[in-house]
C-alpha positions in Angstrom: 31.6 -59.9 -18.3 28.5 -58.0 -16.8 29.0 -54.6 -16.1 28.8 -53.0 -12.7 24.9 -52.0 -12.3 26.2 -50.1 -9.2 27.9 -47.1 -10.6 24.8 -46.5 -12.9 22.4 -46.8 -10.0 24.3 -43.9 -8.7 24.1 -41.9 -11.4 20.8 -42.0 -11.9 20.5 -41.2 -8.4 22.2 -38.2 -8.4 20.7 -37.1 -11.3 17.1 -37.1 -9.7 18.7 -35.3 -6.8 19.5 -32.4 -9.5 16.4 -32.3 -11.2 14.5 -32.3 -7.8 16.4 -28.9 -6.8 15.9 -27.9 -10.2 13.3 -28.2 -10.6 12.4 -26.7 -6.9 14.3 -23.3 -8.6 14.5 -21.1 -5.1 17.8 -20.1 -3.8 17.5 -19.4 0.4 17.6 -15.9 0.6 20.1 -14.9 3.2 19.3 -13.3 7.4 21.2 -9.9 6.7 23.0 -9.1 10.3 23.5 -5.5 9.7 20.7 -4.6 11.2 20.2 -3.2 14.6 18.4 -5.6 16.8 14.2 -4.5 16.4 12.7 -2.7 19.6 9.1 -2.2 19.6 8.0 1.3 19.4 4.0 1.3 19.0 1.5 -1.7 18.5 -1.0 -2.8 16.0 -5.1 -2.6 16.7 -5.4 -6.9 16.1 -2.7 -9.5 15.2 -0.5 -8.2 12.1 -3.6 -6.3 11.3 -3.0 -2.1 11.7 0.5 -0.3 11.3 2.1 2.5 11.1 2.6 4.7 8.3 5.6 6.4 7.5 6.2 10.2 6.3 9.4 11.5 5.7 9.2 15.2 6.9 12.1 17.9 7.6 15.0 15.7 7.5 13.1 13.3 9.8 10.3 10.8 10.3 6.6 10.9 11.2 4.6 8.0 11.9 0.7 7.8 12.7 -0.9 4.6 13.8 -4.7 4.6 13.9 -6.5 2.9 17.1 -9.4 0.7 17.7 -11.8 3.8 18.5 -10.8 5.3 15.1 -8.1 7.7 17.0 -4.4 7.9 15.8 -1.0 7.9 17.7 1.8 9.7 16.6 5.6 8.7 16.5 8.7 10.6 15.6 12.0 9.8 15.2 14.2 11.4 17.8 17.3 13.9 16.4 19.5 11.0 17.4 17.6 9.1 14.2 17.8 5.8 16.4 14.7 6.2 18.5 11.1 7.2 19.1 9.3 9.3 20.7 5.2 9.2 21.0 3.0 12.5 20.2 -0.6 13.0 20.9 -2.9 14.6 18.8 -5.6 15.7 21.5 -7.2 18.7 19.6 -7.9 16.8 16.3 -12.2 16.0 15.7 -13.0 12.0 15.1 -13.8 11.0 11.5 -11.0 12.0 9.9 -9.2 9.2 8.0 -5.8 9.2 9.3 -4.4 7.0 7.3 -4.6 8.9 4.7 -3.1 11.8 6.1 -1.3 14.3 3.5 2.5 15.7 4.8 4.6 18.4 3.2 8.1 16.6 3.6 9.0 20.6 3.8 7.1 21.9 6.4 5.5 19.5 7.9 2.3 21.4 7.1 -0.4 18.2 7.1 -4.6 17.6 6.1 -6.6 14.9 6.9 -9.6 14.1 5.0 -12.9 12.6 4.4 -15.4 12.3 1.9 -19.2 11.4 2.2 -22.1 10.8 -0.9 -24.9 13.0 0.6 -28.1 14.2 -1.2 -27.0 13.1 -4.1 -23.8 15.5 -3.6 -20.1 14.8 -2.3 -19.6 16.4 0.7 -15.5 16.4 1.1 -14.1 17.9 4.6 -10.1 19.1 5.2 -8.5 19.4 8.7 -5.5 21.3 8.2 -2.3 22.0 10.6 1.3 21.5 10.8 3.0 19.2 13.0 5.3 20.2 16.4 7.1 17.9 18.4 5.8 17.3 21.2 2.2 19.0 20.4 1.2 16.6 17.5 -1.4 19.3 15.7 -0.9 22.8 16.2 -2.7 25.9 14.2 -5.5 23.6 13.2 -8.3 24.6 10.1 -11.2 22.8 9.0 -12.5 23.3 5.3 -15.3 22.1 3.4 -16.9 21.9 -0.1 -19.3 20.7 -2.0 -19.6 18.6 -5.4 -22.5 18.4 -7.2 -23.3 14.7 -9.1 -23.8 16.8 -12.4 -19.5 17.1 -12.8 -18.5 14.3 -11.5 -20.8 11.8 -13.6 -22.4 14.3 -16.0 -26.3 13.9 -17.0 -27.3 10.2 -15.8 -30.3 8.2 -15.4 -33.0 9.3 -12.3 -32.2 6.1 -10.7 -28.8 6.1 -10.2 -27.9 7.4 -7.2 -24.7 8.3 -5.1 -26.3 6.7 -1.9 -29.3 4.6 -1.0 -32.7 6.6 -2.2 -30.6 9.8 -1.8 -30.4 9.6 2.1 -28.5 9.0 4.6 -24.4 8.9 4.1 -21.7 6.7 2.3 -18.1 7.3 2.8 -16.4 7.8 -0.6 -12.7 6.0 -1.3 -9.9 8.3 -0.6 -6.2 7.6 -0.9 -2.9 9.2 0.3 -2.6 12.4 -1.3 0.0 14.9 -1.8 1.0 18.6 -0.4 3.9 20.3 -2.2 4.4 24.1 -1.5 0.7 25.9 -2.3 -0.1 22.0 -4.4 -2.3 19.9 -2.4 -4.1 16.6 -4.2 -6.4 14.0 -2.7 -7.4 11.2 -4.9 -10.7 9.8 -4.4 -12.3 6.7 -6.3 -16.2 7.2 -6.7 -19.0 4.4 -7.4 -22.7 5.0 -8.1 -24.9 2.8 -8.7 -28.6 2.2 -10.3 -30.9 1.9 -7.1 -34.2 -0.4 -7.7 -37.6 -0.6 -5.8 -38.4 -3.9 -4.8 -41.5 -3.9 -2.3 -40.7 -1.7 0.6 -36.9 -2.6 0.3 -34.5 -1.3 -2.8 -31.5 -2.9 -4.3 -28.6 -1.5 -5.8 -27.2 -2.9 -9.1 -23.6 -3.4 -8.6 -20.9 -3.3 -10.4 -22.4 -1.1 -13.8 -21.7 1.8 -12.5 -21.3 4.9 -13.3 -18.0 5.7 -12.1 -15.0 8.4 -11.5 -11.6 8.7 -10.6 -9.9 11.9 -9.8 -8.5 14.5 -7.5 -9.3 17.2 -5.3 -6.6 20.1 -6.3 -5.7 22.9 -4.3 -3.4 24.9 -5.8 -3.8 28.2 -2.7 -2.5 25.5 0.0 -6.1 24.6 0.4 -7.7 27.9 0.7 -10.0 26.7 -2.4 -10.6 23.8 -4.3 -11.6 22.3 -8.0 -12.4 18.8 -8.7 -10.7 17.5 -11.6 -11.7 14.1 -13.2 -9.2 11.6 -14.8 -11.5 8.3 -15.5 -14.8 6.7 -15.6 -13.3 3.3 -14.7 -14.4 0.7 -11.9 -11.5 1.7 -9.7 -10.3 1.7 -5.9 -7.3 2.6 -3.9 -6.4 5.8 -5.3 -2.6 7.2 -4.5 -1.0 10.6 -5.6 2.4 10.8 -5.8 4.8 13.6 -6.9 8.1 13.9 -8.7 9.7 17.1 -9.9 7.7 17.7 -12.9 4.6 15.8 -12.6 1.6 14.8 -10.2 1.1 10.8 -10.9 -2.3 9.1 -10.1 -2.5 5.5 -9.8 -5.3 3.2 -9.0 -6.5 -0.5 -9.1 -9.0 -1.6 -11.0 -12.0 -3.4 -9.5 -13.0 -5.7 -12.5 -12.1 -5.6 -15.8 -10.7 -9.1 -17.4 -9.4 -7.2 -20.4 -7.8 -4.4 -19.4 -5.1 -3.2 -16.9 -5.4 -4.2 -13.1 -3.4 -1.8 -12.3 -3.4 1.8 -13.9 -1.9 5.3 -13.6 -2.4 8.6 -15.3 -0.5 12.2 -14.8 -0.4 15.8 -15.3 2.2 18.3 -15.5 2.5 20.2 -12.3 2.8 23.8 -14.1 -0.8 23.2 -15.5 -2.1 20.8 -18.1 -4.7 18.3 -18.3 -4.2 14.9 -16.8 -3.3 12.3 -19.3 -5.3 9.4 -20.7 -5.1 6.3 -18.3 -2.0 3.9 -18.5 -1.6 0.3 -17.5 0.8 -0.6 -15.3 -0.1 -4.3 -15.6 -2.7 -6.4 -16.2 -1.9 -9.0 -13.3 -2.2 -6.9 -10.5 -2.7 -9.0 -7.2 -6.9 -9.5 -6.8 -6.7 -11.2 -3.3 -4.9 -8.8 -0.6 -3.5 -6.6 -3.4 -1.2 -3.7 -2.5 1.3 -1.3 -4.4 3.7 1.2 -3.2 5.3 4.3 -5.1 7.8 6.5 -4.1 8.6 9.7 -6.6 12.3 10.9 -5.8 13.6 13.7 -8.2 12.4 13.7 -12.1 11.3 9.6 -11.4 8.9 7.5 -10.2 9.7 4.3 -8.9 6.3 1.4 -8.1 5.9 -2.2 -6.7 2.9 -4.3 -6.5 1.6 -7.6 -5.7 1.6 -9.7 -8.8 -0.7 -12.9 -9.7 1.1 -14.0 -13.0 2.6 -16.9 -11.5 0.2 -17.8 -8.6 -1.8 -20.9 -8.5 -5.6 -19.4 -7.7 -7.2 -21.4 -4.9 -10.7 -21.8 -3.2 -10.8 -20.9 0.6 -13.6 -22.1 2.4 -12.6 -19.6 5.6 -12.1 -16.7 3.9 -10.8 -14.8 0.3 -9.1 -17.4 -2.4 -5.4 -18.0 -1.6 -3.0 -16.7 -4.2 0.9 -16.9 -4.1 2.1 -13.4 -5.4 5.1 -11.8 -6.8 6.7 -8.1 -6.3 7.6 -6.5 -9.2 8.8 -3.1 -10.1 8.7 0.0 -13.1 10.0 3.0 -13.1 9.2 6.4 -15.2 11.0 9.6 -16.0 9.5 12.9 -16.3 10.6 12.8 -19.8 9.6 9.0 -20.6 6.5 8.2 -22.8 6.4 5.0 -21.2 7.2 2.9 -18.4 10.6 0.7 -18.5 10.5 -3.5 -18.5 9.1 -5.0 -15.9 11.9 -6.6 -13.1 11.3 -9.1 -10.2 12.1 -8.3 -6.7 10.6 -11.3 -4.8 12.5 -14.1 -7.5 13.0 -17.2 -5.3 10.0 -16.6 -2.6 6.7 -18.8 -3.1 4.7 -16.1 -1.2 5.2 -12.2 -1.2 2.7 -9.5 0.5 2.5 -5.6 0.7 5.4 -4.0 -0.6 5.8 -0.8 0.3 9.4 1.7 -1.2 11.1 4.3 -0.6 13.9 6.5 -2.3 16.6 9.2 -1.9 18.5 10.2 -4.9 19.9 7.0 -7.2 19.2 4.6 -4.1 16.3 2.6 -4.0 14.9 0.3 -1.3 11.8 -2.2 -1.3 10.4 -4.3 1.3 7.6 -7.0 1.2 6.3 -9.5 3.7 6.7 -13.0 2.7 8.1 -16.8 2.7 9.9 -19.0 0.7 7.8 -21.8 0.5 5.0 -23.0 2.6 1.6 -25.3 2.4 -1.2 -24.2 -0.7 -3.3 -22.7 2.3 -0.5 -20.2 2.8 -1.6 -16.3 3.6 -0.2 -12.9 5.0 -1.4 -14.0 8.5 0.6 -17.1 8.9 4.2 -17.2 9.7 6.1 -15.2 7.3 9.9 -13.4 7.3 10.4 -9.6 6.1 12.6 -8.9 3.5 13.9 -6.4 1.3 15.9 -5.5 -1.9 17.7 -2.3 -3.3 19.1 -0.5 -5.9 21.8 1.7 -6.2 21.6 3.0 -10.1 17.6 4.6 -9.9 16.2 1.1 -10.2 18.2 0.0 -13.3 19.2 -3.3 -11.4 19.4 -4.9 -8.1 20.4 -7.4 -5.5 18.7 -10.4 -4.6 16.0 -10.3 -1.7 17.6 -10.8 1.8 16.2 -11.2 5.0 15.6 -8.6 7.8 13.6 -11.4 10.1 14.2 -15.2 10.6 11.4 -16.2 12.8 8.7 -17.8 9.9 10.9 -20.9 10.7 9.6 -20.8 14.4 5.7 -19.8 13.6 6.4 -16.4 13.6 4.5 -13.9 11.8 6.0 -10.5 10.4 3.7 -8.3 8.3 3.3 -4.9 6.6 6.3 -3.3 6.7 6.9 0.5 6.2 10.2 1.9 4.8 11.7 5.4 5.1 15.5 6.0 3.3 16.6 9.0 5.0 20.3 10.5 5.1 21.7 6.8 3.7 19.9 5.0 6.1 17.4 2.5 6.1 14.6 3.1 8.4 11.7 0.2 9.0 9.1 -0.6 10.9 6.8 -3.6 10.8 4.0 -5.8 13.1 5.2 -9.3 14.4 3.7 -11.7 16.6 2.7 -15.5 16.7 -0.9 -15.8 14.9 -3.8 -17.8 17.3 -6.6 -17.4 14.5 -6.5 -20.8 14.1 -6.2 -22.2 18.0 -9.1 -24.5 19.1 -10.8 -23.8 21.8 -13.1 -26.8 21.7 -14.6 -29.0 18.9 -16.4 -26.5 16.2 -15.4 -23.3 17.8 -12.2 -21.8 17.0 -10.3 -18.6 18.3 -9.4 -15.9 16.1 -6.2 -13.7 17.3 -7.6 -10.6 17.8 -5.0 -9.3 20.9 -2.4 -6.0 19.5 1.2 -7.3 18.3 3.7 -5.4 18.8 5.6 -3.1 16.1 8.9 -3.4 15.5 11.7 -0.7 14.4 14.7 -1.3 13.3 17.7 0.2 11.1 20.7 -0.2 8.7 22.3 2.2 6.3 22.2 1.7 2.4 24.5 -0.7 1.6 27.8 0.0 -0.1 
């Protein structure tokens, strides 16, 4: 008798259908309902391009978006901590770098900043004022100093040079920084460069340097200032951040195959000398990449963009395509060393600028980002926001879950900012339906260029 071939036909069926989800290994993250439904309260300066950043201040919330013309608008979250309400900031000079705008969470005491290479010296300016509702900038200050190219690169070669031929000006990379009582810190990232003759024209010889990495440090509320160098690396986006015992300095590496992508260094805050460089890791994000860090109490709690398990692509229109990760460390004043490496983003193809935020044990991160989606995927087509937390300081935490549902429908959410204030969850972020690649006629596309709006919305920590 021949046996049944029908009942192993199924079998092996079913068993493809296993290995098939298997092997797909991604778990739908879930549309969490808790939150209250978004309302827009500002809008971005193109597409999901420009947002707002947060600043926790005086047991509430400051936001500052920066405009086309280089201008900022100010939000604030009303007393009732459910709404917004707009400030201007009519008295403040252009050229200031808003973004980077430094906030005592205490006083609300804030300096904006910016730094220019000229004749041969750094010439680094501080507005200074402290925020009223209602007013935006009030008691307003202006300081400025001078660095000489002698401390920050020491003796060097006549040809390098700070800027073209010594003339003219060249903005020099600044990051957030950090006001706590009379401490102030700006970071900056610096880059010289060997400058050539050729004919009547001159080239600069990128990417040998020399460099430096450091901070401005006030420690007289910005009354006076001393520069104080951490590195000679190739490095950029510089962030300060502070926890109850240390300043922290992080940075990203601009290239440098063998080392880490992705570094940090700190100093006690009663005096000291900053430490020797750290890695973080040495597969920080090189297309798009973003961190955030958050200190809360005696620890420090960062996320990044992470490349260690994308699939590097070409990309005739524009950067290469990679599909990043978010992972997350965590350091204690009294730690020699940062703890194991965790995955926030496990199950998501695609994750984008993560940005955190913490209040005592609880911890919250949110990232922009899809769970699967064509190789051509990037932060500007139609992604979903979602977010993660921790309720043990970052020792573990829950899978990622949903704040938006619209990538389904072509919708694009991007760059969310988080604020955990008083057990709740407060986050903004830009959405809109991207057009950058609508045909107008054969050859000529459209690139979405028109403000999208930005979204607030709320939940508390949950239980």
């Amino acid at each position: 008798m021949k046996p049944d071939k029908k009942p192993i036909l199924l079998l092996i069926f079913l068993m493809g259908i296993v290995l098939s989800l298997a092997g797909c290994g991604k778990s739908a993250a879930q549309l969490d309902p808790k939150w209250t439904p978004p309302v827009a309260v500002a809008s971005s300066i193109s597409g999901v391009g420009g947002w707002v950043v947060l600043h926790r201040c005086k047991e509430t919330i400051i936001g500052i978006s920066v405009q086309r013309d280089g201008s900022a608008q100010g939000l604030f979250l009303n007393p009732d901590q459910k709404s917004w309400s707009q400030m201007p900031f009519p008295n403040v000079p252009k050229g200031y770098v808003w973004s980077y705008a430094t906030i005592d969470p205490e006083t609300g005491r804030t300096m904006l900043s910016r730094c220019d290479a000229e004749n041969e010296q750094l010439v680094t300016k501080v507005l200074m004022g402290t925020f009223a509702e209602n007013v935006g900038l009030r008691d307003i200050i202006e300081k400025e100093w001078i660095t000489d190219k002698i401390s920050l690169l020491g003796e060097t070669d006549p040809k390098v040079r700070l800027n073209d031929l010594g003339k003219g000006r060249q903005d020099v990379g600044l990051g957030p920084g950090v006001w706590s009582g009379s401490e102030v810190c700006i970071p900056f990232c610096l880059t010289a460069a060997e400058v050539i003759p050729r004919g009547n024209k001159v080239g600069r010889i990128m990417g040998n340097g020399p460099f430096a990495d450091g901070v401005f440090h006030s420690s007289d509320s910005g009354k006076t200032w001393q520069m104080e160098k951490i590195s000679d690396l190739h490095s950029g986006a510089p962030k300060t951040c502070k926890t109850k015992g240390c300043f922290y300095y992080f940075a990203s590496l601009s290239y440098h195959p063998d080392d880490y992508s992705l570094w940090t260094s700190r100093r006690q805050i009663e005096g000291g000398k900053w430490e020797k460089p750290q890695g973080i890791t040495k597969t920080f994000a090189t297309v798009y990449g973003r961190f955030g860090a958050a200190g809360e109490g005696d620890t420090l709690h960062i996320c990044w963009m992470d490349r260690r398990h994308d699939k590097w692509r070409f990309n005739f229109d524009g950067p290469a395509i990679e599909n990043d990760d978010i992972f997350y460390r965590r350091r204690k004043d009294s730690d020699q060393n940062w703890s194991e490496e965790i995955l926030l983003s496990k199950g998501l193809l695609y994750a984008y600028a993560p940005t955190i935020s913490a209040e005592g044990d609880k911890v919250v991160v949110t990232w922009a980002g899809i769970q699967t989606a064509d190789k051509q995927h990037t932060y500007m087509d139609p992604n979903d926001i979602y977010y993660v937390t921790s309720k043990d300081g970052g020792k573990t935490w829950t899978e990622p879950f949903k704040v938006t549902d619209g990538a389904k429908d072509g919708i694009t959410a991007g760059y969310p900012q988080v604020v955990l204030l008083n057990n709740v969850i407060h986050l903004l972020y830009t959405q809109g339906k991207s057009e950058r690649n609508k045909e107008l006629s054969p050859g000529l596309t459209k690139l979405g260029g028109e403000p999208w709006p930005i979204y607030y919305t709320q939940r508390p920590f949950p239980d």
